[in-house]
ZAMARGU-4260 file (C-alpha; in steps of 0.2 Angstrom, whole numbers, plus 5000, padded with zeros to 4 digits):
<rodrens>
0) 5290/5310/5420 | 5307/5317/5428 | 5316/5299/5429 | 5309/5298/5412 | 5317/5314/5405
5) 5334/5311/5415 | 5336/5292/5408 | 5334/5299/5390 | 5347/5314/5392 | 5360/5304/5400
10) 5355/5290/5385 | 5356/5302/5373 | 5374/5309/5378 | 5384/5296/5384 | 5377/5279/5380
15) 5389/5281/5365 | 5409/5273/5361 | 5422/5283/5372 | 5440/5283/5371 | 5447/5268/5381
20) 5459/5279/5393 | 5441/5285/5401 | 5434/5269/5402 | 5442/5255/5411 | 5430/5237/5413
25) 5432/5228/5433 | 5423/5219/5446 | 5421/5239/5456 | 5422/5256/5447 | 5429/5270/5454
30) 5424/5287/5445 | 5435/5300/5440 | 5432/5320/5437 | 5446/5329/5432 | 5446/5346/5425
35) 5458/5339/5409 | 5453/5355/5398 | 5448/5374/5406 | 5433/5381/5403 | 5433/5397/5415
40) 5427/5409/5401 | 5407/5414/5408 | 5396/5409/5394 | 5378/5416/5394 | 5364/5401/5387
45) 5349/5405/5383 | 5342/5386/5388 | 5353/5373/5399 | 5366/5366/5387 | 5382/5353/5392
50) 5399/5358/5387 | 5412/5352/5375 | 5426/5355/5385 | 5436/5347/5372 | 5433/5363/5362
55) 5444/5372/5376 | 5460/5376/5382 | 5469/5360/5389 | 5479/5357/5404 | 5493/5347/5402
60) 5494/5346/5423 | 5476/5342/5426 | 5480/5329/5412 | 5492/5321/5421 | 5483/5320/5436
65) 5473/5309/5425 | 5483/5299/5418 | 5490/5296/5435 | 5475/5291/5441 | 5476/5277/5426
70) 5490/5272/5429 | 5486/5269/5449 | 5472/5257/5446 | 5482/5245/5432 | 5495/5246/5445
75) 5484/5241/5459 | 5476/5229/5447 | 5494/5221/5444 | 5498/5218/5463 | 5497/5202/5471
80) 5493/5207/5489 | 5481/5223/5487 | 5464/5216/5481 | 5468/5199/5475 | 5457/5191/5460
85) 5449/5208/5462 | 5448/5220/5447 | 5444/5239/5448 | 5438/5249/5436 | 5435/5266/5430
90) 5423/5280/5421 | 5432/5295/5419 | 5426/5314/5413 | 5432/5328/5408 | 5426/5339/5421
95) 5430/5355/5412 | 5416/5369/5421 | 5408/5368/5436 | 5392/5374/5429 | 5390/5365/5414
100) 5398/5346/5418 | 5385/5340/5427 | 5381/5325/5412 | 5397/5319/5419 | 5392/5316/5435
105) 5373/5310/5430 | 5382/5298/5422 | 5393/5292/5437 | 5374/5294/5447 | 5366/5281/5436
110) 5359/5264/5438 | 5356/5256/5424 | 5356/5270/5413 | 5345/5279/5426 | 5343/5290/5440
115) 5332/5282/5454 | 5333/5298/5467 | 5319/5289/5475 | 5325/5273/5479 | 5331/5265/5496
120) 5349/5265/5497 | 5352/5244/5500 | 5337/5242/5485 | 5352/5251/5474 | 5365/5245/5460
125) 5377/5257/5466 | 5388/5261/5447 | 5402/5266/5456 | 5408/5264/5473 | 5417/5281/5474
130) 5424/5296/5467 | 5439/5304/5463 | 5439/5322/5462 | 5434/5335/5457 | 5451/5345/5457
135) 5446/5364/5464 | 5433/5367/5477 | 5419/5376/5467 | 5419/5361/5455 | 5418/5351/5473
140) 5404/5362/5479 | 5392/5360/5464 | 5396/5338/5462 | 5398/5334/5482 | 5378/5336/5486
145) 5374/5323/5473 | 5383/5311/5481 | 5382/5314/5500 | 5365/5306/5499 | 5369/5288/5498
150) 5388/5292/5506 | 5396/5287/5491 | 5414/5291/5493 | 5420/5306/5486 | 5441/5310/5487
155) 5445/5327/5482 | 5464/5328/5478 | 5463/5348/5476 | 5447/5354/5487 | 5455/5366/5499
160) 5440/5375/5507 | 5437/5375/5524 | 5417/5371/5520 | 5422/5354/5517 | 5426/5350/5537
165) 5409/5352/5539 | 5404/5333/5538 | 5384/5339/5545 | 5384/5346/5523 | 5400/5334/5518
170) 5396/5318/5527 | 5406/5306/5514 | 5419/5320/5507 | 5436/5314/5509 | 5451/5326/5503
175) 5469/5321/5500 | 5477/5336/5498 | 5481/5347/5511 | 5466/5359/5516 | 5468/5379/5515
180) 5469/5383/5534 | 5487/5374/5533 | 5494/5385/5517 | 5488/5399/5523 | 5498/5392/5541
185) 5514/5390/5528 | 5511/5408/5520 | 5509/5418/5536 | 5523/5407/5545 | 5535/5414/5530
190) 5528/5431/5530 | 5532/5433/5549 | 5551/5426/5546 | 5555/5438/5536 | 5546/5452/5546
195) 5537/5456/5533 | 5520/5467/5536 | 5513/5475/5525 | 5508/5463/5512 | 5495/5463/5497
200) 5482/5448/5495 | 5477/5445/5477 | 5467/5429/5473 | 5455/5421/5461 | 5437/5426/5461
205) 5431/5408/5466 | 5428/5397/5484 | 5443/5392/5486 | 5453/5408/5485 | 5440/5417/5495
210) 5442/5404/5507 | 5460/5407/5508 | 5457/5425/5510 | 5445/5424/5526 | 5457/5412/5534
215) 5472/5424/5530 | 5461/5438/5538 | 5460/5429/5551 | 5477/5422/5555 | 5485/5438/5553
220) 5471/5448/5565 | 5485/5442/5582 | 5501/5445/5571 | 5510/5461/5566 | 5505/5459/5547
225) 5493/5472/5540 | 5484/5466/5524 | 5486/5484/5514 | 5477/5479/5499 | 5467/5465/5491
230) 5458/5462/5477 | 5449/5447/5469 | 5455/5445/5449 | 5445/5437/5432 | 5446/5437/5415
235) 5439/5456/5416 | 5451/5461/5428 | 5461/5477/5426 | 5480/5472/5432 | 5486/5489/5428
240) 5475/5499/5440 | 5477/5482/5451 | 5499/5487/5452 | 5496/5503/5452 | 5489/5504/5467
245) 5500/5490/5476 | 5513/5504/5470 | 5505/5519/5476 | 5504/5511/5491 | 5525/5505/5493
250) 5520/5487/5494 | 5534/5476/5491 | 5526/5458/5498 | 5512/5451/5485 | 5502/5434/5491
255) 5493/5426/5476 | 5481/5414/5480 | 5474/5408/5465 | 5471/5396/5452 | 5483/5390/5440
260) 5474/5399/5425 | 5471/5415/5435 | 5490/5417/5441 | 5497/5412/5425 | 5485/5426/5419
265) 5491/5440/5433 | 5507/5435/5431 | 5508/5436/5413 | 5503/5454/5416 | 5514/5456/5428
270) 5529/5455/5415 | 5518/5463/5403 | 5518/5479/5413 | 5535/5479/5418 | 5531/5475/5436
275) 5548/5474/5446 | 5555/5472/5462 | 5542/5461/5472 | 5542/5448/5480 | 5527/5436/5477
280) 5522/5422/5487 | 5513/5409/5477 | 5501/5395/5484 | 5504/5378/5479 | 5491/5376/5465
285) 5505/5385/5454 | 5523/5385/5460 | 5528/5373/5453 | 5521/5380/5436 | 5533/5375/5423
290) 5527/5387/5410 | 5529/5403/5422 | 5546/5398/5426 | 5551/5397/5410 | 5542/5412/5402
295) 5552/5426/5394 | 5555/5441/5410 | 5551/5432/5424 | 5566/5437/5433 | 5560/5453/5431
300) 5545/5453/5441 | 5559/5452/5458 | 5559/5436/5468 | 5547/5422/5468 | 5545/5411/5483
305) 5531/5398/5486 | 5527/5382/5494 | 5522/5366/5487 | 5519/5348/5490 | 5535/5336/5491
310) 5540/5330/5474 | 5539/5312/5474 | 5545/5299/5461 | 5533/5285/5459 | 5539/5272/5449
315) 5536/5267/5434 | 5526/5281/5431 | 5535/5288/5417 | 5535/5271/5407 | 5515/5270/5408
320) 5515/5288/5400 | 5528/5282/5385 | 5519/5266/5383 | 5502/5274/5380 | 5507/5286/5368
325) 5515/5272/5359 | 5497/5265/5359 | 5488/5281/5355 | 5496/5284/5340 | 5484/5267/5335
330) 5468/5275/5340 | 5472/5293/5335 | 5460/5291/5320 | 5446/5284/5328 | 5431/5293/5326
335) 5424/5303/5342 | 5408/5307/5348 | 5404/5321/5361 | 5402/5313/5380 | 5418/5324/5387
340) 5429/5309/5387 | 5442/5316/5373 | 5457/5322/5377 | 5465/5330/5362 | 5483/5322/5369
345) 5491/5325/5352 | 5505/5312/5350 | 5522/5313/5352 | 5519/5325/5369 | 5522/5309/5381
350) 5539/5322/5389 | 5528/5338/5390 | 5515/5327/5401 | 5527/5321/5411 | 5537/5337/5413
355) 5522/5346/5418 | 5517/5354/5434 | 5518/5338/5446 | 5507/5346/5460 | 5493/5335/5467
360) 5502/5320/5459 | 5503/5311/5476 | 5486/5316/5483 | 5480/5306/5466 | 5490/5295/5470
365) 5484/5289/5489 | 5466/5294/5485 | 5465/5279/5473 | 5476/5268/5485 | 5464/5274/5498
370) 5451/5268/5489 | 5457/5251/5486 | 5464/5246/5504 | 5447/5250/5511 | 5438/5239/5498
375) 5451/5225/5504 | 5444/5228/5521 | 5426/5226/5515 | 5430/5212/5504 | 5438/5203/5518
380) 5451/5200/5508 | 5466/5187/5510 | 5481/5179/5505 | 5470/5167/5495 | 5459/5178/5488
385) 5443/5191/5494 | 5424/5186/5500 | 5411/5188/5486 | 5399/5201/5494 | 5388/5214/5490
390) 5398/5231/5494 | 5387/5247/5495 | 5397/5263/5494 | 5393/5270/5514 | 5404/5253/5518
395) 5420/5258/5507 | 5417/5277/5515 | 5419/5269/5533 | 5434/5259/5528 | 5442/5274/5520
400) 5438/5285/5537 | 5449/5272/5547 | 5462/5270/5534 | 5482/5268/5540 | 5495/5262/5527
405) 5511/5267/5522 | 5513/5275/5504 | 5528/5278/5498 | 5537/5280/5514 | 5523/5290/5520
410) 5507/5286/5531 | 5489/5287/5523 | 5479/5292/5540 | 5462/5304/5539 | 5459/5314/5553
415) 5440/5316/5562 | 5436/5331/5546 | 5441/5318/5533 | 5459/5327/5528 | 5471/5317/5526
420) 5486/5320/5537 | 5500/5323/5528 | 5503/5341/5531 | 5521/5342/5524 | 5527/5356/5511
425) 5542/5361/5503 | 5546/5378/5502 | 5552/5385/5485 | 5563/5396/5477 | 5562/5402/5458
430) 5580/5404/5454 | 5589/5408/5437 | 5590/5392/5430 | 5570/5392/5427 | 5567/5379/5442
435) 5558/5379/5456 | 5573/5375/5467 | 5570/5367/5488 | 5574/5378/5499 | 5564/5375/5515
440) 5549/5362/5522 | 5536/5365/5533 | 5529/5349/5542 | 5514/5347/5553 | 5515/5332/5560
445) 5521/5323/5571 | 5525/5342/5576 | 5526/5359/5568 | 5544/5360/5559 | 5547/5376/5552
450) 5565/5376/5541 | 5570/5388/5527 | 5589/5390/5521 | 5588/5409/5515 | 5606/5406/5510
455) 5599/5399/5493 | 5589/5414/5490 | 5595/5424/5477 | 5584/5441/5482 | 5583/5453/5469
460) 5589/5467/5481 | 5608/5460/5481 | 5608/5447/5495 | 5598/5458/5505 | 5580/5452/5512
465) 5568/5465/5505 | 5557/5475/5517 | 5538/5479/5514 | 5533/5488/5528 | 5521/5504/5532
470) 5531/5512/5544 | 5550/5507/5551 | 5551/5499/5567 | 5552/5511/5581 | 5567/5513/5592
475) 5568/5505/5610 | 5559/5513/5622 | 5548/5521/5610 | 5528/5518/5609 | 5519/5517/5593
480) 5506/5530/5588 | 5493/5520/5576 | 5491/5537/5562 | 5479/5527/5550 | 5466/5511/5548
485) 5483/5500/5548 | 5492/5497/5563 | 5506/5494/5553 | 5506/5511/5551 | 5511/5522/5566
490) 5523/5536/5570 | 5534/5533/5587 | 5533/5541/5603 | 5546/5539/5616 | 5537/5534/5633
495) 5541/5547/5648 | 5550/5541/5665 | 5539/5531/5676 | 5532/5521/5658 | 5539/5507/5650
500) 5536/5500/5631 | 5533/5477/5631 | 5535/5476/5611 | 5530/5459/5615 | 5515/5463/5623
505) 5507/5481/5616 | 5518/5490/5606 | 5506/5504/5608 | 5504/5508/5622 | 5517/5517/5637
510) 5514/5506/5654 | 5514/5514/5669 | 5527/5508/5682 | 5523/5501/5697 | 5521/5512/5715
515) 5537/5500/5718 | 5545/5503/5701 | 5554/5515/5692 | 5559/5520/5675 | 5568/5530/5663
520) 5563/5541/5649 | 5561/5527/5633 | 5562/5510/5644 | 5555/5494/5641 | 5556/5488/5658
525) 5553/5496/5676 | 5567/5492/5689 | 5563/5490/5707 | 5564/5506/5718 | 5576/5504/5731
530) 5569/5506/5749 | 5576/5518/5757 | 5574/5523/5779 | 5585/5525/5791 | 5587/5511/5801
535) 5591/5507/5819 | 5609/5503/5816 | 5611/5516/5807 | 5627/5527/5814 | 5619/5544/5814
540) 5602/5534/5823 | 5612/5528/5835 | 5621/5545/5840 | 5604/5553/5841 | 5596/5540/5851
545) 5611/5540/5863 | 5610/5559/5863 | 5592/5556/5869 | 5594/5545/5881 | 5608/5560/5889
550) 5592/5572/5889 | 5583/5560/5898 | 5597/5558/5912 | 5600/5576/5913 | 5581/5576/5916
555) 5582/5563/5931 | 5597/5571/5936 | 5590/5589/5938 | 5573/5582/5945 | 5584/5575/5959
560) 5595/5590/5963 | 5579/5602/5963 | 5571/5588/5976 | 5585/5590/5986 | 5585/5610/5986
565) 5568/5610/5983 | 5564/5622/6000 | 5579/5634/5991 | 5573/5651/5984 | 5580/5647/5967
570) 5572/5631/5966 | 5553/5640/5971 | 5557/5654/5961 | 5560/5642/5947 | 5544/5635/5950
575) 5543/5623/5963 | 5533/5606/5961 | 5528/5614/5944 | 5547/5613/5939 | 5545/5591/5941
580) 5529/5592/5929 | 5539/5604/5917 | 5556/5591/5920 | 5543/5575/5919 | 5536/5584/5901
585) 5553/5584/5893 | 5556/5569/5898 | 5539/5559/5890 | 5544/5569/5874 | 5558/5562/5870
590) 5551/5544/5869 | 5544/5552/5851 | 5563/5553/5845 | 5567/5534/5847 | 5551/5532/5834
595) 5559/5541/5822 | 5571/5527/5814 | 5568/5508/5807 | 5553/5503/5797 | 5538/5513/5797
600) 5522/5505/5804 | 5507/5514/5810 | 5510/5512/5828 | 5526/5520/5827 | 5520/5535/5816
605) 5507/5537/5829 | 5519/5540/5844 | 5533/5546/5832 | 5520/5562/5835 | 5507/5560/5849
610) 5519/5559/5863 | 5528/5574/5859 | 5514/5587/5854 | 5503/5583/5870 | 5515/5583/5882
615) 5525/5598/5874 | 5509/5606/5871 | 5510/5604/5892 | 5527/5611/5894 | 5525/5627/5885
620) 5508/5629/5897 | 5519/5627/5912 | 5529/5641/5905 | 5515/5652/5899 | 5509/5651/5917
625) 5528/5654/5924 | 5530/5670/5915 | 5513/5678/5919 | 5515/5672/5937 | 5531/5684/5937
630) 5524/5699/5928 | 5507/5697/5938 | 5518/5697/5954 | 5528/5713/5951 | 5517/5722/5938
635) 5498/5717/5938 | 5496/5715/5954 | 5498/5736/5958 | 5484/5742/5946 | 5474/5722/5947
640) 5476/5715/5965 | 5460/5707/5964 | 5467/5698/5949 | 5481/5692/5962 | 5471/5687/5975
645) 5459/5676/5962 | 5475/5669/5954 | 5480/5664/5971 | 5463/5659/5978 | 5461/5646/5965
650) 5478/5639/5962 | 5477/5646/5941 | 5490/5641/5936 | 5485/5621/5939 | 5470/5626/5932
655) 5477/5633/5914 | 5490/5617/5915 | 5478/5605/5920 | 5465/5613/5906 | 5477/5613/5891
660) 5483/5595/5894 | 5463/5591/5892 | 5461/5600/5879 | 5475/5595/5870 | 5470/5578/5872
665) 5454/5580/5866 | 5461/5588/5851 | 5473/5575/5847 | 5459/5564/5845 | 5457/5572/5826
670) 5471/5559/5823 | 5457/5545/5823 | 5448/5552/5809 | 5467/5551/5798 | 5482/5545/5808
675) 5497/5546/5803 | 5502/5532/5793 | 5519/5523/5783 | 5518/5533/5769 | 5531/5527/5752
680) 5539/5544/5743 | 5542/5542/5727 | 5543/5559/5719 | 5559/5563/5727 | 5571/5551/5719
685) 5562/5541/5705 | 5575/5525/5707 | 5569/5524/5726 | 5555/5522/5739 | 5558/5534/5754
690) 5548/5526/5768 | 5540/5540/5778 | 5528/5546/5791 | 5513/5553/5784 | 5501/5566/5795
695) 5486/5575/5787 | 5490/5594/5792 | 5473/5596/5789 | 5466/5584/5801 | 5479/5587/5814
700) 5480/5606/5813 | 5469/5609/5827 | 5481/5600/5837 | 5494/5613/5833 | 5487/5629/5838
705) 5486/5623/5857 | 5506/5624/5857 | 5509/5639/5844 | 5496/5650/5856 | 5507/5643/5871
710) 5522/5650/5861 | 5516/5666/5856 | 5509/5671/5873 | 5525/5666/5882 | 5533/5679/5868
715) 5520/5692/5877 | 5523/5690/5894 | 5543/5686/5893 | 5543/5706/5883 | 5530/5713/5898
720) 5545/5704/5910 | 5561/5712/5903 | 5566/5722/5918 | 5563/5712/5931 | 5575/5708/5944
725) 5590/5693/5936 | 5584/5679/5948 | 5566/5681/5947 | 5567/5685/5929 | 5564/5667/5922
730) 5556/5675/5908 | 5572/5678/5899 | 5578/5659/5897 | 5560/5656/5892 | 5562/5670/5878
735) 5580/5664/5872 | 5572/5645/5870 | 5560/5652/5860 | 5570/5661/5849 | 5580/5647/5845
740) 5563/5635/5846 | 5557/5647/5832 | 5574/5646/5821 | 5576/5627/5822 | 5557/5623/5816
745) 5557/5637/5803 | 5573/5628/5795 | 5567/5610/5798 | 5550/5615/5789 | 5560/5623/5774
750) 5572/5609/5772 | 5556/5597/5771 | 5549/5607/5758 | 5565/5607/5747 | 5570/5591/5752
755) 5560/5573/5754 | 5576/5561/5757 | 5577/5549/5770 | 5585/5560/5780 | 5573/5571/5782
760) 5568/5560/5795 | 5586/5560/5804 | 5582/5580/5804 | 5564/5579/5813 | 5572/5569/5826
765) 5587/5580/5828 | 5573/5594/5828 | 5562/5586/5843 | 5578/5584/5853 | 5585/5603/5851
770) 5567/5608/5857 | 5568/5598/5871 | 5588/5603/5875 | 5582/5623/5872 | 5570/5623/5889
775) 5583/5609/5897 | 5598/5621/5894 | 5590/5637/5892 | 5579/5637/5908 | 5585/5625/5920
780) 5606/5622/5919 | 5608/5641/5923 | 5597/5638/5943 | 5609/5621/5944 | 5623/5631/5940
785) 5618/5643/5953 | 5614/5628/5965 | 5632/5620/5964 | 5643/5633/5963 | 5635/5650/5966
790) 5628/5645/5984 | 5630/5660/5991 | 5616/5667/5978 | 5604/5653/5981 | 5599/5663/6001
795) 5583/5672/6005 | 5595/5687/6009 | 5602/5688/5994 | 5585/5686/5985 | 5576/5700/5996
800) 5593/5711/5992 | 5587/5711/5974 | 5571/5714/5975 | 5573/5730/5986 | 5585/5735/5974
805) 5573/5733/5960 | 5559/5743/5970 | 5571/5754/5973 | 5574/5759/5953 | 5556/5759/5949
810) 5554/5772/5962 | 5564/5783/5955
</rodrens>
């Protein structure tokens, strides 16, 4: 019952006597749907009804498309090498709505005057071997499916969605004209030269504008453009509320990716409503609209740039478009019958055809001539003539796939999506003279060639590129602070020192330097901190390492002067054997003070500090038991001689020596848990790396109160010692070495907390040496002194004379 009703409908409408110029008789037809009248208007039916879409408003553009279509096949029919002895054909509609056309295509459908939907593909009379059209991607979304069946071949010259690529829903859809993914490539690519950001998207409410809108989304989600404002327009639109609000929000960059009847329609408004001072960007289905640039105030509206195909001249064109008028006016008054194959072409009209928007005109063009080199393949043709064989649609479509000609100067190559790979377009400029002049061309292949020459730009603010953006750029060595949904719009922050701005990277965002880096308040880049140390050829490291090596001679040297007087009373009342350990101290110290200079590694931190606080941790025990030894002797001993005798008994001094270089020892083991380690400063100087030494005062302060005890009780007895007699009175030296101990640390320690240069490590050397030249000079040059040149001092007699002289003063 269905295959009945269909045959009868499609008998009923278009088994009937159309104009010639839709019909054309040949060996293979090629089928044709162009949209040579609009009808957009919605129109509500209360049961399904085809349209008359000659009862509408007609294109003169889409009409030409047709007509060069016509003129594509008589021209291929004429040629000697394409085809040979081979005539094509044609059936061509008016393919006016993409709801109410579908006769149209039922008809290309047919067999016979049926539809046999049932049927095995090699058991059918295929009417036409492929289509061509339908012009916008809607119209292709609604026809495509009743061809993809059999893969009959349909070439779309205008289908620009991205749907299409999908061959798993499209598997015989073939497009000539260049797909939206690339305009939108062409629109973002301008927008970005310009530095332009904060852009509005206005487009037609249909698939192939909403396409164009996702892809533009998506383009610009890496790229500093902000979409401030979109909006989808119709016939109901309102265009004032629409500029309003492209006003209230200062946008001065307007995108419209529409149709050719819904930009004529914004733009009408546009000059309606007194809309100035933008810049629009217009997609190739209407810049190169003729009536726009001509219309009254269109310079008003600011500056108008778009991008369009090449305009090419294809010969002969122009005289097929003047000879058919010249045969219309015979056929003019020739009674029609509705199958939406009249035109309504009045006469005399041939120029307004020809001066009409020429967009599409080559994708016509090589979609026909597509068509016809692949049936060449099929038909096996030759010099001589072609093969006589059946040719089923799915063969042509495989032909097509592989085509590679040249037309007009330019290859005919599909890629694996069924796009044909031109991807060339000139940029244009509407200037004053109401054309749409070349100023620029973006090509995708072989490579991506970007060219525009601004210089033919006549920008409606006096030479002067406009800006549209939401916020001004922010200075150098500022970081933007994103204030609303846009991150176009942003107030700026300056980055502090030790941060960097990389516009490049995050524009956002205030990096932090490297530990080896440095910066400046409001940089956008870190410089390399200097490394600074003192180094072992440094002049002031030498002087102090030779200085050290001077103490450590005086130290051999006073060793071996007290071993040769060691039997003399200055030398035992200096101490005696204990005087070599106190000598032998000194001298292990002073191996810290070479560790003080040249690069820092953990070995040298370690004995730039272990050697000199255990072994001068032993020194000040040595004295500590020196200066009790002399007040026990002359003062304790009266009121506490068992003390004395003990003392004696046990040999306590050794014991106190040998005990505080044990327990020393075991305290510097702390230095396990955190050792001192190379340690870079940085907050001293910004622009450098101070290489220091760094010990844990916390972990090593145990370590430190062996020493400071030692120090305090030498402090103790040295006051209980003040009157003894002079050469027994050791106490004294020890008490000055102190003294000026105590000063040289207290100053070292305040100068490291005001000052973290690298010569604070010059000063901790210079501080080790001073302690170890205080007990040198302070308690053992006076005894040489006495040893080589006051002899006469250095006798028991003279010894024994004191003391007696001191008894005799306490006694009275």
């Amino acid at each position: 019952m269905k295959p009945f009703l269909a045959s009868l409908c499609l008998l009923g409408l278009f088994l009937t006597q159309c104009r010639s110029e839709f019909n054309l008789k040949g060996d293979f037809i090629i089928g044709g749907l162009f949209g040579i009248h609009d009808a957009s208007d919605t129109v509500h039916h209360d049961r399904p009804e085809a349209i008359n879409c000659s009862s509408h408003q007609f294109s003169a553009s889409n009409y030409r498309r047709f007509q060069l279509m016509r003129f594509s096949v008589e021209e291929i029919n004429n040629s000697t090498s394409l085809l040979p002895n081979v005539s094509l054909g044609y059936e061509m509609f008016d393919h006016c709505s993409d709801a109410l056309s579908f006769p149209g295509v039922f008809r290309l459908m047919s067999v016979n005057g049926s539809i046999q939907p049932w049927a095995e593909p090699n058991d059918k009379v295929y009417k036409v071997i492929a289509v061509i059209g339908p012009f916008t991607s809607t119209e292709a979304m609604t026809v495509a499916p009743f061809f993809m069946p059999d893969l009959i071949p349909v070439v779309s010259y205008g289908s620009s969605s991205s749907i299409f690529s999908s061959k798993v829903k499209y598997p015989s859809f073939l497009r000539t004209g260049n797909p939206n993914k690339d305009v939108i490539d062409v629109i973002v690519t301008m927008v970005q030269h310009f530095n332009w950001s904060w852009v509005a998207f206005l487009n037609s409410d249909d698939a192939y504008a909403n396409d164009g809108l996702e892809l533009f989304m998506r383009k610009i989600k890496t790229t500093e453009i902000c979409l401030a404002y979109t909006k989808s327009v119709n016939q109901n639109t309102d265009y004032s509320q629409i500029f309003k609000n492209i006003e209230d929000q200062r946008i001065n960059v307007i995108i419209v990716f529409a149709s050719e009847v819904a930009a004529e329609a914004l733009i009408e408004s546009a000059v309606q409503l007194n809309v100035t001072n933008k810049v629009w960007i217009a997609a190739d289905t209407w810049s190169l609209n003729k009536r726009l640039l001509k219309m009254n105030g269109i310079r008003n509206i600011g500056t108008v740039l778009g991008l369009s195909q090449p305009a090419l001249t294809i010969a002969g064109f122009s005289e097929f478009i003047t000879s058919f008028e010249t045969q219309s006016r015979y056929t003019e008054n020739m009674p029609q019958k509705f199958c939406n194959q009249v035109s309504n072409w009045d006469t005399g009209r041939a120029k307004d055809i020809l001066d009409a928007d020429p967009s599409f005109s080559y994708p016509v063009y090589s979609a026909v001539y597509a068509i016809a080199h692949a049936l060449h393949k099929v038909l096996q043709c030759g010099t001589a003539g072609c093969n006589n064989i059946i040719v089923y649609p799915n063969m042509v479509l495989a032909e097509i796939q592989k085509s590679n000609f040249t037309l007009l100067n330019r290859t005919v190559l599909f890629d694996e999506n069924g796009v044909l790979r031109s991807g060339l377009f000139s940029l244009v400029f509407w200037n004053s003279s109401g054309d749409a002049e070349e100023v620029g061309l973006y090509s995708f292949y072989p490579t991506v060639t970007f060219f525009i020459n601004i210089s033919k730009i006549n920008w409606h603010t006096d030479g002067e590129v406009p800006a549209s953006v939401c916020s001004p750029e922010c200075s150098k060595g500022y970081a933007r602070i994103q204030n609303r949904i846009h991150k176009c719009c942003f107030t700026c922050e300056i980055c502090p020192a030790g941060t960097y701005v990389n516009v490049e990277e995050n524009p956002y965002k205030c990096v932090l330097c490297k530990s080896t880096e440095w910066s400046e308040e409001g940089s956008t880049s870190c410089n390399l901190r200097q490394l600074e140390y003192i180094q072992l050829t440094d002049t002031v490291a030498i002087a102090i390492m030779v200085t050290t090596w001077v103490i450590v001679g005086l130290t051999l040297s006073v060793s071996v002067l007290f071993s040769i007087n060691y039997n003399t009373p200055v030398v035992r009342s200096a101490g005696g054997p204990m005087c070599f350990l106190i000598l032998g101290c000194l001298g292990l110290c002073s191996i810290s003070v070479f560790f003080h200079f040249g690069l820092p590694t953990p070995a040298s931190c370690i004995l730039r500090y272990f050697p000199f606080i255990w072994f001068y941790t032993v020194c000040l025990a040595c004295f500590v038991v020196r200066s009790f030894q002399i007040v026990c002797i002359f003062k304790i001993s009266a009121k506490f001689p068992s003390l004395l005798i003990w003392w004696k008994k046990y040999h306590g001094q050794w014991l106190l020596i040998s005990a505080a270089f044990v327990v020393q020892a075991v305290l510097l083991l702390t230095f396990s848990y955190d050792p001192p380690r190379p340690y870079n400063e940085t907050s001293w100087r910004p622009e450098q790396i101070v290489l220091f030494c760094y010990m844990n005062l916390k972990a090593t302060s145990c370590s430190l109160v062996l020493p400071i005890s030692f120090a305090c009780l030498c402090f103790v007895f040295s006051y209980m010692a003040k009157d003894l007699p002079k050469n027994y009175n050791e106490a004294k030296g020890i008490t000055f070495s102190l003294l000026l101990l105590t000063f040289t640390w207290t100053i070292f320690i305040t100068v490291y907390m005001l000052y973290r240069g690298k010569y604070i490590q010059t000063l901790n050397a210079v501080t080790v040496l001073l302690s170890l030249y205080y007990f040198l000079v302070g308690y053992f040059l006076p005894k040489c002194y006495i040893i080589l040149f006051q002899p006469n001092k250095n006798t028991q007699q003279y010894f024994q004379s004191l003391i007696q002289n001191y008894t005799k003063t306490i006694s009275q």
